[in-house]
C-alpha positions in Angstrom: 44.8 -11.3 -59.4 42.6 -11.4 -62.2 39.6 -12.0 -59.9 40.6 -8.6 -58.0 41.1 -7.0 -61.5 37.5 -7.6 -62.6 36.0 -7.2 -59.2 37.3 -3.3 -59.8 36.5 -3.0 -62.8 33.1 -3.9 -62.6 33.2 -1.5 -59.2 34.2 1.2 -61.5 31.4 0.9 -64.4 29.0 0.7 -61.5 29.9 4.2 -60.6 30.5 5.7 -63.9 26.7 4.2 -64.6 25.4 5.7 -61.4 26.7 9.3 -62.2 26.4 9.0 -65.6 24.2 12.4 -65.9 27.5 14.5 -64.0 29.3 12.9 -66.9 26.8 13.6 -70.0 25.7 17.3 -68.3 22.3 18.8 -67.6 19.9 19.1 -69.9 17.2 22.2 -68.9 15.3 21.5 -71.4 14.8 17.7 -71.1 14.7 18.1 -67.1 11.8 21.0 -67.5 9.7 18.5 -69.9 9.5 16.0 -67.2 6.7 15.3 -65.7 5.4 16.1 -62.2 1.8 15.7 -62.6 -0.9 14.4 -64.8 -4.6 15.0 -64.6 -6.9 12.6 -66.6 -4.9 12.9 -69.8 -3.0 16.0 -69.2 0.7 15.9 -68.3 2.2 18.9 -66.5 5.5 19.5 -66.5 8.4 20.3 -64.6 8.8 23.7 -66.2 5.3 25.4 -65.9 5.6 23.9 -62.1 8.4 25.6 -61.5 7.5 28.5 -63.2 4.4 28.8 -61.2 6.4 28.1 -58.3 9.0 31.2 -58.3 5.9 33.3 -59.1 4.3 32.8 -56.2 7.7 33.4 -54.3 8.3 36.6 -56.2 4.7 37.9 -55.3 5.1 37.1 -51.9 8.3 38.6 -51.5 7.0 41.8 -53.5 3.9 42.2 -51.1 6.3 41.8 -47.9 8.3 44.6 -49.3 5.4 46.4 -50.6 3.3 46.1 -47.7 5.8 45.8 -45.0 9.3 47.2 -46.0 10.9 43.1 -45.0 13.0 41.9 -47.4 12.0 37.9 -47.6 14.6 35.8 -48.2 13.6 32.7 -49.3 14.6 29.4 -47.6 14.8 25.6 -48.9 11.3 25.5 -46.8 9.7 28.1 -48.5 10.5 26.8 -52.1 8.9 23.5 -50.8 5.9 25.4 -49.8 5.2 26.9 -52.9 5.9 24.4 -54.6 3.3 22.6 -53.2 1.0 25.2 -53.5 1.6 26.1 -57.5 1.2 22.2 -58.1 -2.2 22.1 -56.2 -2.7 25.6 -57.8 -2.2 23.8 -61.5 -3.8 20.9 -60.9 -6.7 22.8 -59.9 -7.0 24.7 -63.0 -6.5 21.9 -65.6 -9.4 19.8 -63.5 -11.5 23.6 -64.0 -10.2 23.4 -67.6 -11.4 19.9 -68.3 -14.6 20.7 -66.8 -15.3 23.7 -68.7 -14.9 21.5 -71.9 -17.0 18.7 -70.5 -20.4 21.7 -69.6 -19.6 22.9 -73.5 -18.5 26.4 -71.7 -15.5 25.5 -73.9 -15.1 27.0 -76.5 -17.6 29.3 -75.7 -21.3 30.2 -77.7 -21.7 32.3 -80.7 -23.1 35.1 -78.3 -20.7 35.2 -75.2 -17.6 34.8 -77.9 -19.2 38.1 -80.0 -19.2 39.9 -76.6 -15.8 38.9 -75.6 -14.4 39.9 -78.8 -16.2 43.4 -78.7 -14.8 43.8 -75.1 -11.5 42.9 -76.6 -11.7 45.6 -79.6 -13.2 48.5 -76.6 -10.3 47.7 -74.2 -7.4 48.0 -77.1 -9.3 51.3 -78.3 -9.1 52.7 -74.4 -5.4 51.3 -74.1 -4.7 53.3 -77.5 -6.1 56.2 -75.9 -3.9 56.5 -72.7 -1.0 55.2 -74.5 -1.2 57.7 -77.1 -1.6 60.7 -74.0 1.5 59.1 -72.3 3.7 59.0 -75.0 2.7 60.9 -77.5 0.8 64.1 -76.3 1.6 66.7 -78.5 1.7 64.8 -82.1 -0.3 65.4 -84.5 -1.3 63.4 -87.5 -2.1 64.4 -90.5 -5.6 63.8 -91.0 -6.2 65.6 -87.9 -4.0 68.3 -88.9 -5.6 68.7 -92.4 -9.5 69.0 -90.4 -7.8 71.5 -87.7 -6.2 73.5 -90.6 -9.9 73.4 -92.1 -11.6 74.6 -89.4 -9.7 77.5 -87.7 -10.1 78.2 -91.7 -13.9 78.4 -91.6 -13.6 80.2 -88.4 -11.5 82.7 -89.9 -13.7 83.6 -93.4 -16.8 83.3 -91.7 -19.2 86.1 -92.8 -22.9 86.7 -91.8 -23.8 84.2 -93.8 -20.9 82.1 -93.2 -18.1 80.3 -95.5 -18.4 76.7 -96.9 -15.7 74.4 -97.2 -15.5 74.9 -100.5 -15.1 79.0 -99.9 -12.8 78.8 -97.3 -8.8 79.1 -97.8 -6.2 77.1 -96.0 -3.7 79.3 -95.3 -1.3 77.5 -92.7 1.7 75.5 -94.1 0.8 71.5 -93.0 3.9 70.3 -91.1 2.3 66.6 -89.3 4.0 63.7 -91.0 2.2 60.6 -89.2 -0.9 59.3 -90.8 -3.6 58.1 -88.5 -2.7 55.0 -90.0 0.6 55.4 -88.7 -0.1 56.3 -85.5 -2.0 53.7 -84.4 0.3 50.8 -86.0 2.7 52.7 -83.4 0.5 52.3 -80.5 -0.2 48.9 -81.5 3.4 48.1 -81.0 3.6 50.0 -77.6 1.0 48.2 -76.4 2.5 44.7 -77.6 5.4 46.0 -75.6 3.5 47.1 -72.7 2.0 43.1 -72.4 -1.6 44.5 -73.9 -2.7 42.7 -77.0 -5.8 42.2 -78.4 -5.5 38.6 -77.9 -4.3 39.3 -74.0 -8.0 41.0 -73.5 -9.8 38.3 -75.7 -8.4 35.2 -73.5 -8.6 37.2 -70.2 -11.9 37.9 -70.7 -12.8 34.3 -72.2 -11.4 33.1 -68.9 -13.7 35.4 -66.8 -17.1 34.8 -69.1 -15.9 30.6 -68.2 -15.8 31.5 -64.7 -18.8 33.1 -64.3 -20.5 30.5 -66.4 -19.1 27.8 -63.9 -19.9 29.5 -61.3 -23.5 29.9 -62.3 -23.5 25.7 -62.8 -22.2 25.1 -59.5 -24.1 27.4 -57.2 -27.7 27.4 -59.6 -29.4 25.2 -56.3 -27.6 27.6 -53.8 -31.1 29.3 -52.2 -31.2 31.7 -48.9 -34.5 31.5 -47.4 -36.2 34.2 -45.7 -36.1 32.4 -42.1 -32.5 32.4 -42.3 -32.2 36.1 -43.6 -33.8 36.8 -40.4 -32.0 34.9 -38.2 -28.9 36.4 -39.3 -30.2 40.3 -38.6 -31.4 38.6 -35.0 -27.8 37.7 -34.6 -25.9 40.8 -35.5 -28.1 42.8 -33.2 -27.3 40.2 -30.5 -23.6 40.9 -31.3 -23.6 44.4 -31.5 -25.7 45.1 -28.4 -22.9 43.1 -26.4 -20.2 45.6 -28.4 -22.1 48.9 -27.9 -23.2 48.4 -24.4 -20.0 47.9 -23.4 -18.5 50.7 -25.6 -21.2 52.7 -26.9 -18.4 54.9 -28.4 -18.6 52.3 -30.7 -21.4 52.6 -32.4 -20.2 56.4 -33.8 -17.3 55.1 -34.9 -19.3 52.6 -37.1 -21.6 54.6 -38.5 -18.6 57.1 -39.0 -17.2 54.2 -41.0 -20.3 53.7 -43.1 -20.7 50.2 -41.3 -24.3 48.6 -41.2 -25.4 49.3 -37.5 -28.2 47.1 -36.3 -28.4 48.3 -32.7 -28.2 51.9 -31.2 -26.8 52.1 -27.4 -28.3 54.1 -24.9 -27.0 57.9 -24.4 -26.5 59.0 -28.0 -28.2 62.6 -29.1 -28.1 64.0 -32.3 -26.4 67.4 -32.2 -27.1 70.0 -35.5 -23.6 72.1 -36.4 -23.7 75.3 -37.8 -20.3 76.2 -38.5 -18.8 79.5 -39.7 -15.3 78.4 -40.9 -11.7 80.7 -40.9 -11.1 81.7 -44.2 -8.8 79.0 -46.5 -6.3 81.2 -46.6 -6.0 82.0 -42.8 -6.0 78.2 -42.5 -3.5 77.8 -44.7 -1.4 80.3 -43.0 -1.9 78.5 -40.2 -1.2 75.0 -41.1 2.3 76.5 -42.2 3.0 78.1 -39.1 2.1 75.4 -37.0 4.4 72.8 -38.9 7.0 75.4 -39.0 6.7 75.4 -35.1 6.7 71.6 -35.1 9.6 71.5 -37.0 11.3 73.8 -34.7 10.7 72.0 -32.0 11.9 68.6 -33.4 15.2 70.3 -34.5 15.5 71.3 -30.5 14.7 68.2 -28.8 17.0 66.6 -31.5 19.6 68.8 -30.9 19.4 68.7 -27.1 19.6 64.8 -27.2 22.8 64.7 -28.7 24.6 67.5 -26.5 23.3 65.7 -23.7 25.0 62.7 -24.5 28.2 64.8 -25.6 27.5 66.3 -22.2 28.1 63.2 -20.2 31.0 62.0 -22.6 34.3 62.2 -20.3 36.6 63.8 -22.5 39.8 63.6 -20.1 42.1 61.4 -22.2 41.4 63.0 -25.3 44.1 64.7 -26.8 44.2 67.8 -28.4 42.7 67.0 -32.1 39.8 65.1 -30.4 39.2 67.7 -27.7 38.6 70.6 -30.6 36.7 68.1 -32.8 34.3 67.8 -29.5 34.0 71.3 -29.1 33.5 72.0 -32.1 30.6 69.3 -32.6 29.2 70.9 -29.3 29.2 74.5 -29.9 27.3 73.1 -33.4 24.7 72.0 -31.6 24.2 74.9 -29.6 24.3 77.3 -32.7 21.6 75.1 -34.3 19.5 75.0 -30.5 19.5 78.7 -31.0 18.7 79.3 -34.4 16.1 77.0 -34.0 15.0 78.6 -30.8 14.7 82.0 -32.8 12.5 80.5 -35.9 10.3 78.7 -32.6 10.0 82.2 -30.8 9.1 83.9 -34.1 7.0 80.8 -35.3 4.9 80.8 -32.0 4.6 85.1 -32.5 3.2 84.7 -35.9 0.8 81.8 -35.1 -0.7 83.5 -32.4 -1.2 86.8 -34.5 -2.6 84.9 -37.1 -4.9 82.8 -35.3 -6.2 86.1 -33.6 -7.1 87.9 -36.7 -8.5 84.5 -38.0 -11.3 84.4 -35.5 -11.4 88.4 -35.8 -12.3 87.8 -39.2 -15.5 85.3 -38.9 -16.4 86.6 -35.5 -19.2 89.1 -36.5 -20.8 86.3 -38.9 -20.6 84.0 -36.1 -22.1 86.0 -33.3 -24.8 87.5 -35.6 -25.8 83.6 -36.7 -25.9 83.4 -32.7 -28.0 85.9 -31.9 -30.6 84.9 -34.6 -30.5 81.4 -33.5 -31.2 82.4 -29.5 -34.3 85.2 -30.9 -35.4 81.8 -31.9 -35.2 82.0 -35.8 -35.6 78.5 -37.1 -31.9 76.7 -37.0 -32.0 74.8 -40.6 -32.5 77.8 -42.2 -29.4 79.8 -39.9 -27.5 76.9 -41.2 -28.5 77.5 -45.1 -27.7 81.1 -44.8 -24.6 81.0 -42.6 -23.2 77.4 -42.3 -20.4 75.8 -43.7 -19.9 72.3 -42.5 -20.3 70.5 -45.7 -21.0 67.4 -43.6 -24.4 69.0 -42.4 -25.4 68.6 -46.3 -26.3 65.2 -46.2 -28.3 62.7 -44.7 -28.9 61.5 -42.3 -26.5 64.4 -40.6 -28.9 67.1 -42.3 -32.3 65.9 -40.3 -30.5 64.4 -36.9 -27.2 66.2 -36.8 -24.1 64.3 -35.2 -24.1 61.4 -33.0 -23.1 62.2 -29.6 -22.7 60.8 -26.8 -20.9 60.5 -23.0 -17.1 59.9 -23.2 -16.7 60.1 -27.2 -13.3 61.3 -28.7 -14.1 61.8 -32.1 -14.5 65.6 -32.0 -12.5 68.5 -30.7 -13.4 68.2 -26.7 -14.7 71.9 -26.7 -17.3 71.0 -29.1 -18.0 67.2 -27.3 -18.5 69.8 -24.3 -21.1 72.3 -25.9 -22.8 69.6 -27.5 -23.1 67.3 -24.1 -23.8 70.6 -22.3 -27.2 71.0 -23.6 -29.9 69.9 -21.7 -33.4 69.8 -23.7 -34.4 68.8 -27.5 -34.0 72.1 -29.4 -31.8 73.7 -27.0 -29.4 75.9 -28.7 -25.5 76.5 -27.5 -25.7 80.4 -25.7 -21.9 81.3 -26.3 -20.1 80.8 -29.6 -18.0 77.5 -29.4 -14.7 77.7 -30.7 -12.5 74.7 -32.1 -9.8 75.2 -34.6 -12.3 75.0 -37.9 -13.6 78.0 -36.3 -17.1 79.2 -34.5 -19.4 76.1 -33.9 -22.9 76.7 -32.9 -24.9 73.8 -31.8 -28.3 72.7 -31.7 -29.6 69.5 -29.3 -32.1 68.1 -32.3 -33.2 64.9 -31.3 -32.5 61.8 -28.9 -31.6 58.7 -31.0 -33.8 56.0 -30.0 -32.2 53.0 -28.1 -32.5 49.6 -29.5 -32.8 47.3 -32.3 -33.3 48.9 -35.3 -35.9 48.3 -38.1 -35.8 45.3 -40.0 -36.7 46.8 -43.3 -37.0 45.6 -46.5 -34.1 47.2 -47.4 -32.0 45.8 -44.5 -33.3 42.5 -45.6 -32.4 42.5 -49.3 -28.5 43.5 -48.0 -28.5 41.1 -45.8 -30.3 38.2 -48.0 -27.5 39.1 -51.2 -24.6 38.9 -48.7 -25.2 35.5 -47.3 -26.0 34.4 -50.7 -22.7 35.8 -51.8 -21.1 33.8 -49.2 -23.0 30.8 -49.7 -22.5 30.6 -53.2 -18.6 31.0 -52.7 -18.7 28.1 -50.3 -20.6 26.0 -52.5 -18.4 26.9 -55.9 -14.9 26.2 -53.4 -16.4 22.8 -52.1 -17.4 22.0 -56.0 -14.0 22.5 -57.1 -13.2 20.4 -54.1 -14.9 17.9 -55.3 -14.4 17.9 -59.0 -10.7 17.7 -57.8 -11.2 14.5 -55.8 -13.0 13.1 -58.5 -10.5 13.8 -61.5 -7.5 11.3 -62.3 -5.0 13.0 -61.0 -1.3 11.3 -60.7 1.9 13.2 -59.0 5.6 12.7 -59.1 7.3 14.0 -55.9 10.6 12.7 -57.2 10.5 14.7 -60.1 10.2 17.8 -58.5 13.7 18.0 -56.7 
C-alpha cells in the first residue's frame, strides 16, 4: 500500500514538473528575450523575430488588398514562411552589420557623417515646410507679421523718392501670437508624431551612405568589356527580329512605349500629320454627350435584363400581395426603359448636332491647309502654321512622322487607311481625313529602313551601364551570399514555436 502510495505520488510531481510553466503563467517578456539566433557574437531574439515576422505578413496582406482587392488570411503555413524568411532576413543584416564594422564603414568618416547630417538638417527643413502648409496654412507668426506690416507700410508712404523704414508708419493693429520660435517647436512635435525626426533621416541616410559604400567594396573588380557589350546588342537584335517578323505591329507599339528597339521590320513608313483639331469646348460637349448616351444605354440593357427575367417568372401561385408587388416591380422597369429611352433619343439628337457643327467649325481651316498642301506648298511649314498635333513637335515624329505599317491598330482605322493609301515618298492625302480629333491631313515622308539598327556609341554606353548594373547586383547578392556562409551563425528552431 505504501509502495502504490509513493509510486503516485512520485507520478504526480512528475506531471506538476512537466507543466510547471501552465502553473507559474507566461511570461512575454522572458519568452520574447529568448533566443532564436546568434551570429558571431550577436544574439537575436525571439521578439525582434517575431516582430519582423508579422511585418512581413502585414505587408503582404496590405499589397494583396492594395494591389488585388483579396483579403489574405493568414494560415499556420504562412506564419512558418515568414518566419523563415524574417530570420534569414535578420540574420542577413547583422552579418551586413558586422561587416560594415570590420571595412571601418562603421561608424562612418568625418566627411560622409558631415554629409549625412546636413542631409538630415535639409530633409527636417522640407518636412517643416509641408507640414507647416498641411496644418497650418493660414497662421501667421509674428516676426512675419511684424515685416508684412512693414512692408505694405513702405508701399503705402512711398513718394518719388521713396520712404525709409525709419519714415514709414505702421498703421495696422498686430494680431499674430506665435513666434517663429514657436512655430517651429510646433512642427518639430508634428513631425515627431508623424515618425520624421531628425535622428529618423540621420540613421536612414547613414544606412544608405553604408550601403553604397559596401556595395562599392564588393563590386570594385566587377568590369564589362567591350566584346561582351557587343555581343549583347548582337543578341537583342537576334531576338527582336524573331518578335517583329512575326508581328511587326510590334515594333510601334515599342517605340510607342519608349522601349530600346534594335531592329526595324519590313513594311513600316513614316506618315507626317497635320491636324486641325475641334475646338476644346466642342470636345468637351461632346465627351459629355457621348457618356450621357452610354449611360443611357447601360440603364436599358440593365433594365431589360431584369424584366426579362421577371418576364419568364411564372407567377401562377402567387397570391394577391405578391402578384401587385410583381407588377409593380415590372411596370418600374418599364417606366425607367422609357425614361431612359427619352434621355438616349435626345442624347443621340444632340450628339449628332454637335458633332456636325464641330467639324463645321474647323472645316474651312482644314480644307484651306489642303489645298495649300496639294498646290505643293512645303508640308512642315503647313504644319507650323496650321497643325495642332502636339505629338508632331518632337523628335523623331517631327522629321519622320508616325510609324506605319500593314495591319496596325494603334490609330483610328480612317487615318491607318489614308496613311496606307498613299503610294509614293511625299505623296500628300487628296481628301480631308476625318477621325474624331478632327481633320487629319497626311504626308507619306519617308520609308523606315529595314534591319539592324546602328550600333552607336550611344547605344553602346546604355547597353555597357545596364549589364554593369546587373552585374554588379549579382556580384554584391552572391557577396552577401558568401559573407553569410562564412559568419558564425547558430539557430534555434525550438525556440521559435
Amino acid at each position: 500500500m505504501k509502495k502504490g502510495i509513493a509510486l503516485i505520488a512520485m507520478l504526480a510531481l512528475a506531471v506538476v514538473m512537466l507543466s510547471g510553466c501552465n502553473l507559474i503563467g507566461y511570461d512575454e517578456a522572458l519568452d520574447g528575450a529568448q533566443v532564436v539566433a546568434k551570429v558571431n557574437d550577436t544574439e537575436i531574439t525571439k521578439a525582434e523575430w517575431l516582430a519582423a515576422r508579422d511585418y512581413l505578413a502585414s505587408y503582404y496582406q496590405q499589397y494583396m488588398q492594395q494591389y488585388f482587392g483579396y483579403t489574405m488570411e493568414l494560415t499556420e503555413e504562412d506564419l512558418e514562411s515568414y518566419g523563415e524568411s524574417a530570420l534569414e532576413q535578420l540574420i542577413e543584416s547583422q552579418v551586413v552589420a558586422d561587416k560594415l564594422v570590420e571595412l571601418g564603414f562603421d561608424p562612418l568618416g568625418e566627411e560622409d557623417t558631415s554629409e549625412v547630417e546636413s542631409y538630415a538638417d535639409s530633409m527636417i527643413s522640407f518636412y517643416k515646410m509641408l507640414m507647416r502648409y498641411q496644418n497650418y496654412p493660414d497662421l501667421e507668426t509674428v516676426e512675419e507679421e511684424a515685416a508684412r506690416l512693414q512692408e505694405e507700410a513702405l508701399v503705402a508712404a512711398a513718394t518719388p523718392d521713396e520712404a525709409t523704414p525709419a519714415e514709414a508708419q505702421v498703421t495696422a493693429e498686430p494680431v499674430a501670437t506665435i513666434t517663429n520660435a514657436e512655430l517651429d517647436e510646433m512642427l518639430e512635435k508634428d513631425l515627431n508624431a508623424a515618425g520624421y525626426s531628425r535622428d529618423y533621416f540621420v540613421q536612414s541616410q547613414t544606412f544608405s551612405v553604408q550601403q553604397d559604400l559596401l556595395k562599392e567594396y564588393a563590386t570594385k573588380d566587377v568590369a564589362v568589356s567591350d566584346d561582351e557589350v557587343k555581343a549583347e546588342f548582337d543578341s537583342r537584335v537576334a531576338s527582336q527580329k524573331e518578335s517583329f517578323d512575326a508581328n511587326p505591329a510590334l515594333y510601334a507599339q515599342y517605340m510607342n512605349n519608349g522601349t530600346d528597339c534594335y531592329y526595324v521590320p519590313a513594311g513600316y513608313r513614316g506618315v507626317k500629320n497635320l491636324l486641325v483639331k475641334i475646338s476644346d469646348e466642342k470636345s468637351s460637349e461632346i465627351s459629355e454627350l457621348n457618356s450621357a448616351v452610354s449611360t443611357a444605354q447601360s440603364t436599358i440593357d440593365d433594365a431589360q435584363s431584369q424584366l426579362d427575367e421577371l418576364s419568364a417568372e411564372d407567377t401562377s401561385a402567387y397570391d394577391e400581395e405578391a402578384l401587385a408587388s410583381y407588377n409593380a416591380q415590372v411596370e418600374a422597369l418599364k417606366e425607367q426603359i422609357a425614361s431612359a429611352q427619352e434621355t438616349l433619343t435626345d442624347s443621340q439628337a444632340k450628339l449628332e448636332e454637335t458633332t456636325l457643327a464641330a467639324y463645321a467649325e474647323i472645316e474651312a481651316t482644314a480644307q484651306e491647309a489642303l489645298d495649300k498642301a496639294l498646290a505643293g506648298e512645303d508640308f512642315d511649314t503647313l504644319i507650323e502654321t496650321y497643325g495642332e498635333d502636339t505629338g508632331m513637335n518632337s523628335e523623331p515624329n517631327k522629321s519622320r512622322g508616325y510609324l506605319v505599317c500593314e495591319g496596325l491598330s494603334l490609330y483610328e482605322q480612317s487615318f491607318q487607311d489614308a496613311a496606307m493609301a498613299l503610294e509614293q515618298v511625299g505623296d500628300v492625302s487628296t481628301e480631308l481625313v476625318k477621325t474624331s480629333y478632327g481633320y487629319h491631313i497626311l504626308q507619306y515622308a519617308t520609308d523606315v529602313a529595314e534591319g539592324e539598327v546602328e550600333y552607336t556609341d550611344e547605344i553602346k554606353n546604355d547597353i555597357h551601364d545596364e549589364m554593369l548594373t546587373d552585374a554588379q547586383d549579382a556580384a554584391y547578392d552572391a557577396a552577401i551570399t558568401q559573407w553569410v556562409s562564412e559568419a558564425d551563425v547558430k539557430t534555434y528552431p525550438k525556440v521559435m514555436k
